[in-house]
C-alpha positions in Angstrom: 0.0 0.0 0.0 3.2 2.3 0.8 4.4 2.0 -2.3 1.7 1.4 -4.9 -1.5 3.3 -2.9 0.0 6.1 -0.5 -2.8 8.2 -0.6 -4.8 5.0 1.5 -3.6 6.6 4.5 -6.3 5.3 6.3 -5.5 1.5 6.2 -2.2 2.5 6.4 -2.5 4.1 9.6 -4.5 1.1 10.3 -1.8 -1.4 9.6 1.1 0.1 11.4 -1.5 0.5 14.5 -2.0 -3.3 14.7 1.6 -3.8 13.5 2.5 -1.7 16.9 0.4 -4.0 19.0 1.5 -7.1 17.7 5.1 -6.0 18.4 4.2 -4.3 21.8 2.4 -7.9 23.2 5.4 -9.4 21.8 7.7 -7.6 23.9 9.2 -5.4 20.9 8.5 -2.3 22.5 11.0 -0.1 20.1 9.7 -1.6 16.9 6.2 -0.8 18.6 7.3 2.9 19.2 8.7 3.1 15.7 5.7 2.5 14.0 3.5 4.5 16.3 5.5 7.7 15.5 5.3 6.4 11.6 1.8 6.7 12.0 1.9 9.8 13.7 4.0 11.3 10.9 1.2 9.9 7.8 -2.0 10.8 9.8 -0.3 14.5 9.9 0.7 14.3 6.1 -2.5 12.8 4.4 -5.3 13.3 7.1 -4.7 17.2 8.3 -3.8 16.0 11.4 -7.0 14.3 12.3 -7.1 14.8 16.1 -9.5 11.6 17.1 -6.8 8.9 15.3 -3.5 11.1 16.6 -5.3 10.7 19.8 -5.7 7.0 20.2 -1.8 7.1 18.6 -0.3 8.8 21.3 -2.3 6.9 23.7 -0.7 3.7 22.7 2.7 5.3 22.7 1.7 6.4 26.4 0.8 2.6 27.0 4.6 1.6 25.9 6.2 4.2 27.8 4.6 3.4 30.8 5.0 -0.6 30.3 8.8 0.5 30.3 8.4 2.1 33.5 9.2 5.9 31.7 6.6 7.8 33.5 7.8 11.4 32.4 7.4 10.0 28.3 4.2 8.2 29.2 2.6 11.2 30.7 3.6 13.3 28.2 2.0 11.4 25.6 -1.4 10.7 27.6 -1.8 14.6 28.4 -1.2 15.1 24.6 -3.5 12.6 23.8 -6.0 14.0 25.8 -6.0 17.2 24.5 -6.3 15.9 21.0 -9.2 14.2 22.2 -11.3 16.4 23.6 -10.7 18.4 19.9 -13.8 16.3 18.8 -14.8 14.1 21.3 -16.9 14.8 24.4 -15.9 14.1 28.0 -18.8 11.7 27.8 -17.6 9.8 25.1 -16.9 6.2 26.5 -13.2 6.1 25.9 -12.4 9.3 27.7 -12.4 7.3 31.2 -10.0 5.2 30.2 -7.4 8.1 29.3 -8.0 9.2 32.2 -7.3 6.1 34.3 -3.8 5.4 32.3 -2.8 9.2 33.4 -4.0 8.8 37.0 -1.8 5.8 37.0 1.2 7.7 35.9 0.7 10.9 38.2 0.6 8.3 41.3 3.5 6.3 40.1 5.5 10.1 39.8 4.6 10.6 43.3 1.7 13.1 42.6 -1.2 11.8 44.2 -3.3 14.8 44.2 -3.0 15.0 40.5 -4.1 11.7 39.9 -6.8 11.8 42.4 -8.3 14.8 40.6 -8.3 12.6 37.2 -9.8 9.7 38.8 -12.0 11.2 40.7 -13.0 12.8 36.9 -13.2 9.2 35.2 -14.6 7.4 38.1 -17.9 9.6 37.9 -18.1 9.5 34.3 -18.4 5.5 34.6 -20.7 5.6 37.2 -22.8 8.2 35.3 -22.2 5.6 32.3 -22.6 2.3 33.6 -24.2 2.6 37.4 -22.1 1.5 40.9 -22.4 -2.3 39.8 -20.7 -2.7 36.9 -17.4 -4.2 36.5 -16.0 -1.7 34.0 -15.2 0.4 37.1 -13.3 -1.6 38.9 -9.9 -0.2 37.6 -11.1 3.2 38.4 -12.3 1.9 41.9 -8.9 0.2 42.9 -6.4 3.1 41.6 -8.9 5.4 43.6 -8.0 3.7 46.5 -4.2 3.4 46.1 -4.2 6.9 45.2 -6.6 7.7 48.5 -3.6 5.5 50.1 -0.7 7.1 49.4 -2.3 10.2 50.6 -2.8 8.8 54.0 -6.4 8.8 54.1 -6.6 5.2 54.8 -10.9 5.0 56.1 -11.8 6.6 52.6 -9.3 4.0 50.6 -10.8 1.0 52.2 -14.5 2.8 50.8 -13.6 2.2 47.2 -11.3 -0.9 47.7 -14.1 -2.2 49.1 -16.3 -1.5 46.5 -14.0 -2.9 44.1 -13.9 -6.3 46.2 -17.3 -6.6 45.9 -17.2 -6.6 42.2 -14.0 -8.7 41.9 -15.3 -11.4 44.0 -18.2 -11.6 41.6 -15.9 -12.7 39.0 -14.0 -15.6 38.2 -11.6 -14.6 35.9 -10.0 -11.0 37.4 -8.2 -13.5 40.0 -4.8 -11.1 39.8 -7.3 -8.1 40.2 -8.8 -9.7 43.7 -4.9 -10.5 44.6 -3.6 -7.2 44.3 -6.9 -5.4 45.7 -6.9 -7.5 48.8 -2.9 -6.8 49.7 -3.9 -3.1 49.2 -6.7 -3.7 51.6 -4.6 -5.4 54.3 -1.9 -2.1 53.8 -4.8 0.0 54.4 -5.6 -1.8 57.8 -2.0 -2.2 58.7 -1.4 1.6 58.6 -4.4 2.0 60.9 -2.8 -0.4 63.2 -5.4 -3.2 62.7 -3.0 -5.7 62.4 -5.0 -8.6 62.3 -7.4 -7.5 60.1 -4.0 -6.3 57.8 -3.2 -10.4 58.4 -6.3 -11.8 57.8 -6.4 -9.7 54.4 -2.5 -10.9 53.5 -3.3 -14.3 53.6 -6.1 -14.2 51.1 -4.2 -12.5 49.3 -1.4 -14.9 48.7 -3.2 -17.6 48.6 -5.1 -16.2 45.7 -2.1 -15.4 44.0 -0.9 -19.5 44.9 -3.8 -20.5 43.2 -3.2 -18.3 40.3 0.5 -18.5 39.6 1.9 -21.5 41.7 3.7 -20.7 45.0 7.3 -18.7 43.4 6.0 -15.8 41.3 7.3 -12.5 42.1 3.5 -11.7 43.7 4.1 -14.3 46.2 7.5 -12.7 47.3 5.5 -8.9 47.8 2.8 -10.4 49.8 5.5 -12.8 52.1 7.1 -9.5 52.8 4.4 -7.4 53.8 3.4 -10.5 56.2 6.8 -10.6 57.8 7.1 -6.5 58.3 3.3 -7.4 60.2 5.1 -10.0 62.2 7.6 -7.7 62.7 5.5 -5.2 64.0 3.5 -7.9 66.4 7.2 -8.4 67.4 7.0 -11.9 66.7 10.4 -11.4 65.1 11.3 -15.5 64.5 8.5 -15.8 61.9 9.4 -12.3 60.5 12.8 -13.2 59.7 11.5 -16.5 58.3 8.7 -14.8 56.1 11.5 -12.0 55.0 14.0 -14.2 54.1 11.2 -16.4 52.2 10.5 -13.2 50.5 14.6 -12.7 49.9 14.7 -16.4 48.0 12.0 -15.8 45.7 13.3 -12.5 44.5 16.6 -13.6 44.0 15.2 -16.5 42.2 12.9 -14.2 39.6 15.0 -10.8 39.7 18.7 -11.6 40.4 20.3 -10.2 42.9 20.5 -6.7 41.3 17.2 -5.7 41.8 15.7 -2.8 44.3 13.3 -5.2 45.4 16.4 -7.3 47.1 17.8 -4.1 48.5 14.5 -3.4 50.2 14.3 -7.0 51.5 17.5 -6.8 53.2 16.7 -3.8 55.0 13.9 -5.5 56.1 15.9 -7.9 57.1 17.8 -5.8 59.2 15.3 -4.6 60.7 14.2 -7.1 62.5 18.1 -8.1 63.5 18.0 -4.8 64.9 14.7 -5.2 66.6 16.4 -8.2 68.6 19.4 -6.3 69.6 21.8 -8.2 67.3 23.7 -5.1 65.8 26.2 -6.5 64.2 24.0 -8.7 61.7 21.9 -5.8 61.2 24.9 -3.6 60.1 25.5 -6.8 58.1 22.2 -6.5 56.0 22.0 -2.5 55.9 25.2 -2.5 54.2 24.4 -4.8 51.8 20.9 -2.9 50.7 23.0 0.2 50.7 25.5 -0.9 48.5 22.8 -2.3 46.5 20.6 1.1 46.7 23.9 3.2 45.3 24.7 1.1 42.7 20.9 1.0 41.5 19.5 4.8 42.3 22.5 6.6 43.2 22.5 8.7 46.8 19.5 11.1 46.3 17.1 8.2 46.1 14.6 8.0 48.9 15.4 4.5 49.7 18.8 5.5 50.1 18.1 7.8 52.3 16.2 6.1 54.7 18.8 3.3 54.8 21.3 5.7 55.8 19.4 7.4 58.7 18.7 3.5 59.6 22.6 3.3 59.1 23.4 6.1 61.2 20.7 5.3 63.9 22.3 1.7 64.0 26.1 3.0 64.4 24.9 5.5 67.0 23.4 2.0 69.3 26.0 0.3 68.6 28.4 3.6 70.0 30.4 3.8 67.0 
């Protein structure tokens, strides 16, 4: 068609779109981007820049830079996106919410949670408005409403919408990742009110719905293990929170490597609980190594890094040194 029918932008448009896709399920997330931006460059040459196609195009670019965890691209190209959406769309148009959602994600993930409430709180009225309180299709809306409500510290409204998205998950059979995830989030929710067994009870289904899903060593398994042995930790019941932590350490080394921040994380964890038991020198042993690991990874301005050096500092300061 390039060669022989250019002026068929349309199905040419069409063809890189689903060529993109292909690659980008495929893990081919370059050739993906290069024929997004190809696309970009046609619909701009033969259809005068047609703002409802180079919308959905830069949404899909957003959806790769986001899958490769570059929020600052990914954002840029979902507020574009937007923008050239609303050119001839209306906010009520059915595929505005989930814009919305996918740059709600990407403010939380860049630490701005009362951008992305503001979006969601934007998308999560236009589905109800749309398809009622009881419909499925909002779930995603529901659960990143409560993560962002979360990481804002307001922990009794999270638990409102997590809760609402529970209700729908468990009415379905085949969003068993979904249920995982929202019912971790639940127990974090709880653990930061101090309800620690209610935080407990909520862990455990958690991972064993994730068992059931993905067999007892996928990475999920190793997030959940962890957040049951900082609970333990924090019921001071420090022998099963160094077995549950160093459970959690195993796995990750076994799906990451051992150059991962995940493993850094774990073995400050780890010595935490050393230092909760008064044995200094192995928690010196363990902050050091997620330190080293921290500054190879982030460098020193890295908020993990930083907290492992007051824990550092705190730790030499016990230990009179």
């Amino acid at each position: 068609i390039a060669k022989y029918l250019p002026e068929r932008f349309v199905e040419r448009i069409e063809l890189l779109t689903f060529h993109s896709l292909c690659a980008f399920n495929i893990g081919k997330h370059e050739e993906a981007q290069e024929c997004f931006i190809q696309a970009l460059k046609i619909n701009k040459q033969y259809n005068h820049d047609n703002s409802t196609t180079k919308a959905q195009i830069l949404y899909e670019l957003g959806n790769i830079y986001l899958k490769l965890s570059q929020h600052e691209q990914a954002l840029t190209y979902y507020e574009q996106s937007k923008l050239y959406f609303l050119k001839q769309n209306s906010p009520e148009d059915l595929r505005y919410p989930n814009l919305l959602d996918s740059l709600g994600k990407v403010y939380l993930l860049l630490g701005k949670p009362d951008q992305a409430y503001d979006i969601l709180i934007e998308s999560y009225n236009l589905q109800v408005k749309a398809y009622g309180e009881e419909d499925i299709r909002i779930i995603n809306c529901l659960s990143s409403l409560g993560n962002v409500l979360k990481e804002q510290s307001k922990y009794t409204e999270a638990l409102e919408y997590l809760n609402k998205a529970l209700k729908l998950l468990n009415q379905s059979d085949d969003m068993k990742g979904a249920l995982a995830v929202c019912l971790s989030v639940i127990g974090e929710c709880h653990m930061a009110k101090g309800s620690l067994d209610e935080a407990e009870s909520f862990y455990e289904k958690s991972l064993q719905t994730q068992a059931e899903l993905h067999g007892p060593d996928n990475g999920g398994i190793a997030a959940i293990t962890r957040l049951l042995g900082n609970l333990a930790l924090r019921k001071k019941n420090y022998a099963k929170a160094e077995e549950l932590l160093n459970r959690a350490l195993d796995l990750y080394l076994q799906s990451l490597g051992p150059n991962h921040p995940h493993v850094g994380v774990l073995y400050n964890d780890i010595g935490c609980v050393y230092d909760a038991q008064g044995n200094f020198e192995k928690a010196l042993e363990y902050n050091i190594k997620s330190l080293d690991l921290h500054l190879q990874l982030n460098g020193l301005e890295e908020p993990n890094t930083i907290i492992i050096l007051v824990n550092l500092g705190t730790l030499y300061r016990r230990m009179e040194r």
